[in-house]
N, C-alpha and C positions, 0 to 999 in steps of 0.2 A: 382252836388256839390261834392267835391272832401271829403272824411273824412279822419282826418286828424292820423295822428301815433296813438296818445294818446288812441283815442277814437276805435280802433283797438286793439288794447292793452288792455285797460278795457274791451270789449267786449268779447276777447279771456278768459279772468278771469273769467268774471262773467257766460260766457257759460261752460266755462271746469265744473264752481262747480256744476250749475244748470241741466248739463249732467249727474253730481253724483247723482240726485236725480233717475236716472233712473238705476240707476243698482243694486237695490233690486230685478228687474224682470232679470236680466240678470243670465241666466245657460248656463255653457256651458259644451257641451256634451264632449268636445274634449281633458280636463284637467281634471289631476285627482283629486279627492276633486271637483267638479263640482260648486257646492255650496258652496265654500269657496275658491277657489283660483280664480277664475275669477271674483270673485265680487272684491276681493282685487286686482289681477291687474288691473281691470278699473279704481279702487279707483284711485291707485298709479300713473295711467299715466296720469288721469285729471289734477290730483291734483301738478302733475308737470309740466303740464301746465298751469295750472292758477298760479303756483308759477312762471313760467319762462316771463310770461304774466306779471306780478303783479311785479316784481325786477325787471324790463326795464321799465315799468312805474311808480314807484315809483321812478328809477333813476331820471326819467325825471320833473317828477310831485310832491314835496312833499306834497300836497296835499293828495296823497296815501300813506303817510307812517303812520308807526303806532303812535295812542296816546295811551298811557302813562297810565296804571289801573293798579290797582293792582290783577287782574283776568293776563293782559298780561305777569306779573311778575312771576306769579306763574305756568303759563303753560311754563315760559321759565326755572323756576327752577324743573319741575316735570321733562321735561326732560334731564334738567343737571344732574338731580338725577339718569336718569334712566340708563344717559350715563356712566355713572361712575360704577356702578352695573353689569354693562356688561362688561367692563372692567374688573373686580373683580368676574368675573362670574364662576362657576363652568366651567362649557361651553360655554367662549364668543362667537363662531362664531355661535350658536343654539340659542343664547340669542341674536343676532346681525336679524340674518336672520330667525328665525323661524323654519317653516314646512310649506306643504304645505295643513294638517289639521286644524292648527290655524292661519298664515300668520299675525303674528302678528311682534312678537320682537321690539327690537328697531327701527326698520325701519318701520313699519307700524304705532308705535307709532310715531315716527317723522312726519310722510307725514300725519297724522290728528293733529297733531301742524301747518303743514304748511298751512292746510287749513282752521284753525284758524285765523292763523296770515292773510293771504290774503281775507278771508271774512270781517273780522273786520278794515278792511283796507280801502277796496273796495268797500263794499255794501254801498249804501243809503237805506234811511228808503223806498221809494220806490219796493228797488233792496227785501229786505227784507221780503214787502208783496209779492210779484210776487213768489219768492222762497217758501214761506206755505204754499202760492195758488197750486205751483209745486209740491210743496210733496205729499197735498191733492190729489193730481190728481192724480199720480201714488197709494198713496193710494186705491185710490177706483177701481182700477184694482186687485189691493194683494188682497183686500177685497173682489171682485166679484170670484178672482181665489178659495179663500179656500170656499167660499160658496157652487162652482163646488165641490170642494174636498167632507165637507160634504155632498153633494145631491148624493154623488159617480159618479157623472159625469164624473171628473177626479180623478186620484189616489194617494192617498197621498204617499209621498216619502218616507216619515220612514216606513211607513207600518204603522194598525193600525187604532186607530179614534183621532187621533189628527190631526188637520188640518197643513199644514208647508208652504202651498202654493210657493212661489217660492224664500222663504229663508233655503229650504230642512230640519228644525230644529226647531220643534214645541216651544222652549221656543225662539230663536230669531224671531218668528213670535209676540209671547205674545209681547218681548218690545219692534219691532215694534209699533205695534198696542197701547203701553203705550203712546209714543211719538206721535203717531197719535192724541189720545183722547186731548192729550195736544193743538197740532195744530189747533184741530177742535176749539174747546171751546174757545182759542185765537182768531182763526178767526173771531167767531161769535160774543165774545165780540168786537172785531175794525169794525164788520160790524155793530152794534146796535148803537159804539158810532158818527160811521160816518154817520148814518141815515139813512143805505143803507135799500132794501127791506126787509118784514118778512119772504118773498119765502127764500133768501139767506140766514137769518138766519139760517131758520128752515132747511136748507141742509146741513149745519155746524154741526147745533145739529144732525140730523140723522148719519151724520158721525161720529159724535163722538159716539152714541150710538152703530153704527154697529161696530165698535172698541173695545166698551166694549165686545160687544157678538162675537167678535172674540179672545179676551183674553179668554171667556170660551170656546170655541169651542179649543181653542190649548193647554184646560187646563193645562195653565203653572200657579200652584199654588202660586210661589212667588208674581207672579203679581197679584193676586186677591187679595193676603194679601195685596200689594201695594197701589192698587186702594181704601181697605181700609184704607188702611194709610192717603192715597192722599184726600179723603173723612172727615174723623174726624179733620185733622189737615187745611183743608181747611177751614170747618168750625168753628173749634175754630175759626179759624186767624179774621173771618168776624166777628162772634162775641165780639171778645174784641176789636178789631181795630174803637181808638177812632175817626178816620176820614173818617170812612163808613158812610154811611146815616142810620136812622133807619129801614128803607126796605131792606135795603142792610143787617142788623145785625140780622135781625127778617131769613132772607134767610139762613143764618147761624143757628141759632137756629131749624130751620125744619130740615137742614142737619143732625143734631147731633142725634134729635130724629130719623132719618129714619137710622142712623148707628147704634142706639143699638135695632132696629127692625132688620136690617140685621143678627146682632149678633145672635139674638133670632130665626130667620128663618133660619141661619144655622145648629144650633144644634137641629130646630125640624126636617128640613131637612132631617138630618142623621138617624135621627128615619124611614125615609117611606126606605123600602125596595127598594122597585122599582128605585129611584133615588140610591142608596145607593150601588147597583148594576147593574148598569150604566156605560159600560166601560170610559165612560168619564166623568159627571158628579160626577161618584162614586169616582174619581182621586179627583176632586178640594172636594170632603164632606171628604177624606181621612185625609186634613191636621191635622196634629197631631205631638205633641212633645214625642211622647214616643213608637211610629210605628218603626219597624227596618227601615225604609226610613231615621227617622230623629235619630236613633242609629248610621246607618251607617256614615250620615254624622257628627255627632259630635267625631267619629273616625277620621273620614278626616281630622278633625278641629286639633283635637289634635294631630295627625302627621305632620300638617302645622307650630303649635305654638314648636312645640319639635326642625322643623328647622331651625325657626325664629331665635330661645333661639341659638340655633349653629351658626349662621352668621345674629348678629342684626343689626349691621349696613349698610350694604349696598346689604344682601339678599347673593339670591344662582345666580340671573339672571335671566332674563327672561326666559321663558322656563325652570326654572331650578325645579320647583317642584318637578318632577320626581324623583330625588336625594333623598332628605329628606325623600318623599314616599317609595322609596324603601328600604332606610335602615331603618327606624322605622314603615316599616309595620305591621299591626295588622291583626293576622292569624281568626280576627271574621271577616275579610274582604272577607272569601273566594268566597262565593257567589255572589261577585262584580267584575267592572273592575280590571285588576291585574295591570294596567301599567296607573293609574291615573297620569296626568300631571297640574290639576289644583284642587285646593281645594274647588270649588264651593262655595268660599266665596270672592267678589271682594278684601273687605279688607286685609284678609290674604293673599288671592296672591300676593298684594301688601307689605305685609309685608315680605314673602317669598321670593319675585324676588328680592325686591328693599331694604330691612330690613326699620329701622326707618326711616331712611331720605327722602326714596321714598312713606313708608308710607303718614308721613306729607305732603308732598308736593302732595299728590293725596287729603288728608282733605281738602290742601288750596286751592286747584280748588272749591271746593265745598264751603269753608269759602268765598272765595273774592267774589263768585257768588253772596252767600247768602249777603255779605257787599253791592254788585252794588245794587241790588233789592230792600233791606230793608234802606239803608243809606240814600239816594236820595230821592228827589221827583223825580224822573223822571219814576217811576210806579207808577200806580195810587191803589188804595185798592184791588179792585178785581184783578187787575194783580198781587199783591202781594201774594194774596190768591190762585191764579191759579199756582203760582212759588211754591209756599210755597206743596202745593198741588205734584205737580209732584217733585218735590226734595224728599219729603216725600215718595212718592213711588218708587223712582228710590233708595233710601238709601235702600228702606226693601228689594225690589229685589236682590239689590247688594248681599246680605245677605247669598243668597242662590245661585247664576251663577254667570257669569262673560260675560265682554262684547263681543262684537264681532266685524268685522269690520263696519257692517250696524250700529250699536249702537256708536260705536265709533266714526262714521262720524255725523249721527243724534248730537251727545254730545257735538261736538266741534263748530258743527255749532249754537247749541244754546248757548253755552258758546261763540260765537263770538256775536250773538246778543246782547245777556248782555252786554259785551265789549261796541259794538254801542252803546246801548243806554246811558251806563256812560258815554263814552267820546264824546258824539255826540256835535260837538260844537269846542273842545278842539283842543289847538294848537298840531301839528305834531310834533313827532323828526324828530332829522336833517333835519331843514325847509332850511337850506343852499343849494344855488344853486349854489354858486360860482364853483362848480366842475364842471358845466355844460359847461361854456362857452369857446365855441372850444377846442384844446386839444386830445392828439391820447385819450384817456383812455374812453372820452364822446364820441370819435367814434366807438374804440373796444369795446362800453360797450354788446350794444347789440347782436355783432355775436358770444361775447365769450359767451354769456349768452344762444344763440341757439346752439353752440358747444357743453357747458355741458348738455343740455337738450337733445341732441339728444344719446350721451353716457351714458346720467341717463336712458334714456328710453329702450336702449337693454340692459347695466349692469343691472339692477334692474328687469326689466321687460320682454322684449322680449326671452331674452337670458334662462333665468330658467321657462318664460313659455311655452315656447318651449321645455327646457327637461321633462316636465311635460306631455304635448301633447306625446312626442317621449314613453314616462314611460307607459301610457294609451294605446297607440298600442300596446304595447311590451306585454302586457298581455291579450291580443287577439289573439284566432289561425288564422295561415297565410297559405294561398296554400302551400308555401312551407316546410312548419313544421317545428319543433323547432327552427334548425336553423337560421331560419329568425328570430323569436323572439329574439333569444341570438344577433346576430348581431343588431336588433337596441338598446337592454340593452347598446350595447357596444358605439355604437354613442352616446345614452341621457349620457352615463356617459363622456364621452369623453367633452362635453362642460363644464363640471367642474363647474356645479352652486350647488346652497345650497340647490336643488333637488337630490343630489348625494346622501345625505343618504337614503332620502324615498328611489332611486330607487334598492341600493342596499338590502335595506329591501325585496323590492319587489321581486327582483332578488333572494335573496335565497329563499322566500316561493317559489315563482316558480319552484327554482332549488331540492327543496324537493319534490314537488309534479311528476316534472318530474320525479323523481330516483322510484316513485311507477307503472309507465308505462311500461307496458311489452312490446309495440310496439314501443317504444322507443333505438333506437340499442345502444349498450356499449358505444363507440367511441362517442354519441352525450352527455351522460347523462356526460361521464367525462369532456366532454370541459363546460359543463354547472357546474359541481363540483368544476374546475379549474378554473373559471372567477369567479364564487360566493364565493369561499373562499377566495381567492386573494383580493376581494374588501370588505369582511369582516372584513379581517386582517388589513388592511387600517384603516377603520372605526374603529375597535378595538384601534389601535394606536392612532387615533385620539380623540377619546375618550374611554380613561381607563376607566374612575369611571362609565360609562352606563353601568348599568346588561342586557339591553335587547339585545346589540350586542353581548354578551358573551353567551345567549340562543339564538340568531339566527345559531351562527357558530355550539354550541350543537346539536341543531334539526338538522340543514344540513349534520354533519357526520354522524351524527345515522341514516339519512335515508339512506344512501351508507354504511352502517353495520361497521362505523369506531368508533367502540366506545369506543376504546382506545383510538384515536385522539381526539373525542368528548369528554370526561371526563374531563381533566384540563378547559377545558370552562365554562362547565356546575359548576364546583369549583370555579372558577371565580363568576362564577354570582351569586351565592350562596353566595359567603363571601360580596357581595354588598347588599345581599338580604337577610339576614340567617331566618329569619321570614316567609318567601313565601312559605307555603306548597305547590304550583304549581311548584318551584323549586324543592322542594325537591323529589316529583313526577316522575318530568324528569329524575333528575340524580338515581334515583333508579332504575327506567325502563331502564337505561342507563347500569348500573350496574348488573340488571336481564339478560337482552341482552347477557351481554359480557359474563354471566355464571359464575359469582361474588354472589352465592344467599345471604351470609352471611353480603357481602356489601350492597345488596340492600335492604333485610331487616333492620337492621341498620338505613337508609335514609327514610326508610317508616314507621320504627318506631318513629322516629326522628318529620316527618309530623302529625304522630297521636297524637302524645303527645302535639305538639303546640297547635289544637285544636279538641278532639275526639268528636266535632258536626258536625263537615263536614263529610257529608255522604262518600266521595268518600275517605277521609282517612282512615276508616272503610275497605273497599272493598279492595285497595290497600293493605294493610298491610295482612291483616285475607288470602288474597292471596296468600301475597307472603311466611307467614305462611303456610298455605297448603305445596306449595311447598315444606317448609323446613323440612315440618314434624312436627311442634312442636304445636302440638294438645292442649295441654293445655293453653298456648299462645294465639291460636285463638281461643277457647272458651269463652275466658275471653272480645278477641275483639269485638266481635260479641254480646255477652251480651252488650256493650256499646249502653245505650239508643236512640244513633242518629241510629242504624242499629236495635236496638230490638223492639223498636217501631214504625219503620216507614222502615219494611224490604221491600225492591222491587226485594231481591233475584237475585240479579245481576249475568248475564250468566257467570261474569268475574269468580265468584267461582264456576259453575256448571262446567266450563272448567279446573277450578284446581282440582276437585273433581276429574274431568275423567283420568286428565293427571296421576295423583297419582294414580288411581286404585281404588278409595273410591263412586264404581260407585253408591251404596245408599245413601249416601249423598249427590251426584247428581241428585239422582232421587228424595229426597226428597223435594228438590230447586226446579225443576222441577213442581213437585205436588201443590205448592205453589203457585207456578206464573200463571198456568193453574187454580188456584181457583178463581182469580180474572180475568181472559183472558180465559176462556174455549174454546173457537173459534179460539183461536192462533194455526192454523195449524204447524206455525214453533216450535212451543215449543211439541206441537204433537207430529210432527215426530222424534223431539228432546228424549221424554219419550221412543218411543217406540226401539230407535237405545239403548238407555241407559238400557232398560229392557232384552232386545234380549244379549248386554253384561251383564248384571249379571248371566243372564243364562248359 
């Protein structure tokens, strides 16, 4: 029996999405970003085909085109919002195309719109069990994998005792495994209400349980507070919901009491040592509103809201956080990332990238949800309550990370279910066929539609995952030494994708570390100087307002002793940054180098005064003091409580002691660090070369 176009067509659709569920396990060794770039080009290439799939059949069929909710309205205004913010972006083409650390941008957000739009199109209620059956199932592979990890079987990725299994990133395994718990519970409700077996149930509930105890196993804290979230407000809902049965309300009522025994066992919890000091369970008893963990981030917060207040209405861009972070850095940050690109707060990124407009329109994905589930009969109580539930935890989460691409497909595919179940029934647009009948346009429709699909598939995909691939050799040594390396820098940048800045990143750490290789001949290290500054320069043009290409180009002269050339850079990324005592660090050391000591004091006083708790501004300064001679100066520094009470006698000042000739002050640093290290042979032989000079 012959089958017919259509059903070829649908089949390609519903395979491309149901493919997507399998690339949570996909790593590939051969891109860089392993863990994040090829989970996102799989995404991108299914999903353009189930999109190129799904417009030739819905050409055909309007039967597949979309109905009409106000959920489909609002993901087509989130991303009209998003388009337009890019547009207006600080950085459109970084805001367009991403990295190939977060692979996100506007193009990643589009291509999980589209597989919105074509799930919610496409699936039947059928199509729809088959897919949570499919998730489930790779499920319990992620789930068997971190188990390995735990039992040390296999090794976790990040290093550590957080499990990440094969999403390399202990907190996107947690909402994984959020959205898991969600599925499982679903499931097993449609299998109770269908009458299936207890065996099936109870393999539902176990997976859902093993979900829970893999959210603490990758102690990702936000989700635990989620899961309580998801828990109290679950059972409010049964509880008041006047169209549950009394078993059903009475079910509710036990929930509530066993959340404020939870409450109660957490904080006795904290009390038993042995938990308390528990590299991982000590993580999840840790949460706390007043721990420098949640210091730091309410610094975050407030450098996010500082550059909302700067561009409210339509943000910096995506990818644009970086900007606002660097100019209203806060120097009690130093102890953290220097070069944050997201506020670890969904909504404020949201605020950030997109300002208000893109805001609201991220609420109203979540409003229209909440409108299909609660407005309708077409949920019944406990699905109400199980919605109600995971919305509740997926808000608190938000609160604290941001999505990813495995969450952001997970999101939109349940946000198309919702979709289904509102409009299930409901007439199509553009039910018109009249376009169909003969005509070039009903004949070209389809090859033009595989034309673009096959030029979306290398522009977007093949083309920049291959400079990625070329980026990851390039930074492996080769039989024939450097040069081979420089020469494939030279090809991945040569294809001219939106890999081009990572590689030139990559390119000059590279190009620094080779200029510290003494087997390295003159002739190679300059051809390696002269390609890396060249495409520095580029990238600097290309983007002004970035501080961090303006300290790539700094580090790369200084390590080839140009540190006259390197200076106006290191200025540069300073007046983008003027708060970064890690700038001002460089350009001092920059400035010491050149044999400026007056100038690099200066820039190291400059760093201590921002803020004189960071230990390493202490040492730097009181240094480069020595140097200058101005004794009374570094007395004073050195008295500074962050170095007086918590001295570790850093060699950096034993070595300024000696250069200066102040060899008892050295020896006394010396005797010091020997009092807590007595068996440190090097500090040993350090004392005794130091005493032999005073002699």
């Amino acid at each position: 029996m012959a089958i017919s176009f259509e059903k070829v067509l649908r089949f390609t659709s519903l395979g491309a999405l149901f493919a997507a569920l399998l690339v949570p396990l996909y790593v590939s060794g051969e891109l860089f970003f392993p863990f994040i770039s090829g989970k996102n080009f799989a995404f991108r290439i299914l999903i353009e085909i189930a999109f190129a799939a799904w417009l030739v059949l819905a050409f055909r069929n309007p039967s597949y085109r979309p109905r009409k909710s106000w959920l489909m309205w609002s993901i087509l205004f989130f991303v009209a919002a998003l388009g337009v913010s890019v547009i207006l972006a600080e950085d459109p083409y970084k805001s367009f195309w991403s990295n190939f650390e977060r692979m996100e941008g506007f193009i990643g957000i589009a291509h999980f719109a589209l597989a919105f739009l074509v799930a919610g199109s496409v699936f039947r209620a059928a199509d729809w069990r088959r897919f949570v059956l499919g998730s489930l199932g790779v499920n319990v592979f992620i789930l068997g994998y971190a188990l390995l990890q735990f039992s040390g079987i296999l090794s976790i990725n990040q290093g550590g005792v957080r499990v990440d299994a094969t999403l390399g990133n202990a907190i996107y395994l947690g909402v994984y495994a959020l959205f898991h718990i969600f599925f499982s519970i679903l499931a097993a409700y449609n299998a109770r209400k269908e009458g299936r077996s207890v065996w099936l149930i109870g393999c539902f509930a176990a997976l859902a349980f093993g979900n829970v105890v893999l959210v603490f196993l990758s102690a990702t804290r936000s989700i635990v507070l989620g899961l309580f979230a998801a828990f109290v407000v679950s059972s409010l809902f049964l509880v008041f919901s006047r169209a549950a049965p009394r078993r059903t309300r009475m079910v509710g009522a036990v929930g509530l009491v066993l959340a404020a025994l939870a409450v109660g066992g957490f904080f006795a919890a904290r009390e038993i040592t042995v938990l308390r000091n528990h590299p991982m369970f000590g993580r999840i008893l840790s949460i706390s509103f007043v721990n420098d963990d949640a210091a730091a981030r309410f610094t975050i917060w407030n450098i996010a809201l500082k550059g909302f207040a700067e561009r409210p209405l339509f943000g910096w861009g995506q990818e644009g956080f970086s900007f606002p972070f660097s100019k209203h850095y806060d120097p009690s940050l130093y102890g953290r990332e220097q070069w944050f690109d997201r506020a670890h707060n969904t909504y404020l990124d949201w605020l950030v990238a997109a300002g208000i407009f893109g805001f609201l329109a991220y609420l109203a994905l979540w409003i229209s949800a909440g409108r299909a589930v609660f407005r309708r009969d077409r949920f019944s109580p406990a699905e109400r309550a199980l919605f109600a539930g995971f919305g509740a935890a997926y808000a608190v989460n938000s609160i604290f990370v941001f999505d990813n691409g495995v969450s952001y497909f997970l999101l939109c595919m349940l946000l198309a279910y919702i979709h289904f179940r509102e409009t299930e029934g409901a007439a199509p647009l553009f039910s018109t066929t009249a376009i169909l009948q003969n005509g070039a346009l009903a004949r070209a429709f389809a090859p033009t539609v595989l034309i673009i699909l096959s030029v979306s598939l290398y522009w977007f995909n093949a083309r920049p995952a291959y400079a990625g691939a070329m980026l990851l050799n390039a930074l492996h040594p080769h039989p024939d030494g450097p040069l081979e390396n420089l020469a494939i820098f030279r090809r991945a940048l040569a294809l001219n994708s939106f890999a081009t800045a990572e590689i030139r990143e990559q390119l000059a750490q590279v190009t620094t570390a080779v200029a510290q290789i003494a087997d390295v001949p003159v002739a190679v290290k300059q051809e390696f100087l002269a390609l890396a500054a060249s495409e520095l320069d580029k990238e600097i043009k290309k983007r002004p307002a970035d501080a961090r290409y303006y300290t790539f180009m700094g580090a790369l002269l200084d390590a080839f002793h140009l540190y006259e050339q390197g200076f106006p850079y290191w200025k540069e990324g300073l007046a983008r940054s003027p708060k970064k005592q890690m700038l001002l660090f460089q350009i001092g050391t920059n400035r010491f180098n050149a044999g400026k000591l007056e100038d690099a004091a200066a820039y190291f006083r400059d760093a201590y005064l921002l803020n004189p708790n960071n230990h390493e501004a202490v040492i730097v300064y009181a240094s480069v003091l020595i140097y200058a001679g101005d004794k009374e100066t570094e007395q004073k520094v050195l008295a500074t409580p962050s170095y007086a009470q918590n001295s570790s006698d850093d060699v950096r000042l034993v070595t300024a002691y000696e250069t200066v000739g102040r060899i008892s002050d050295a020896i006394t640093l010396i005797m010091r660090r020997l009092e807590r290290e007595p068996n440190n042979k090097t500090f040993q032989q350090k004392l005794e070369q130091l005493e032999k000079l005073k002699r």
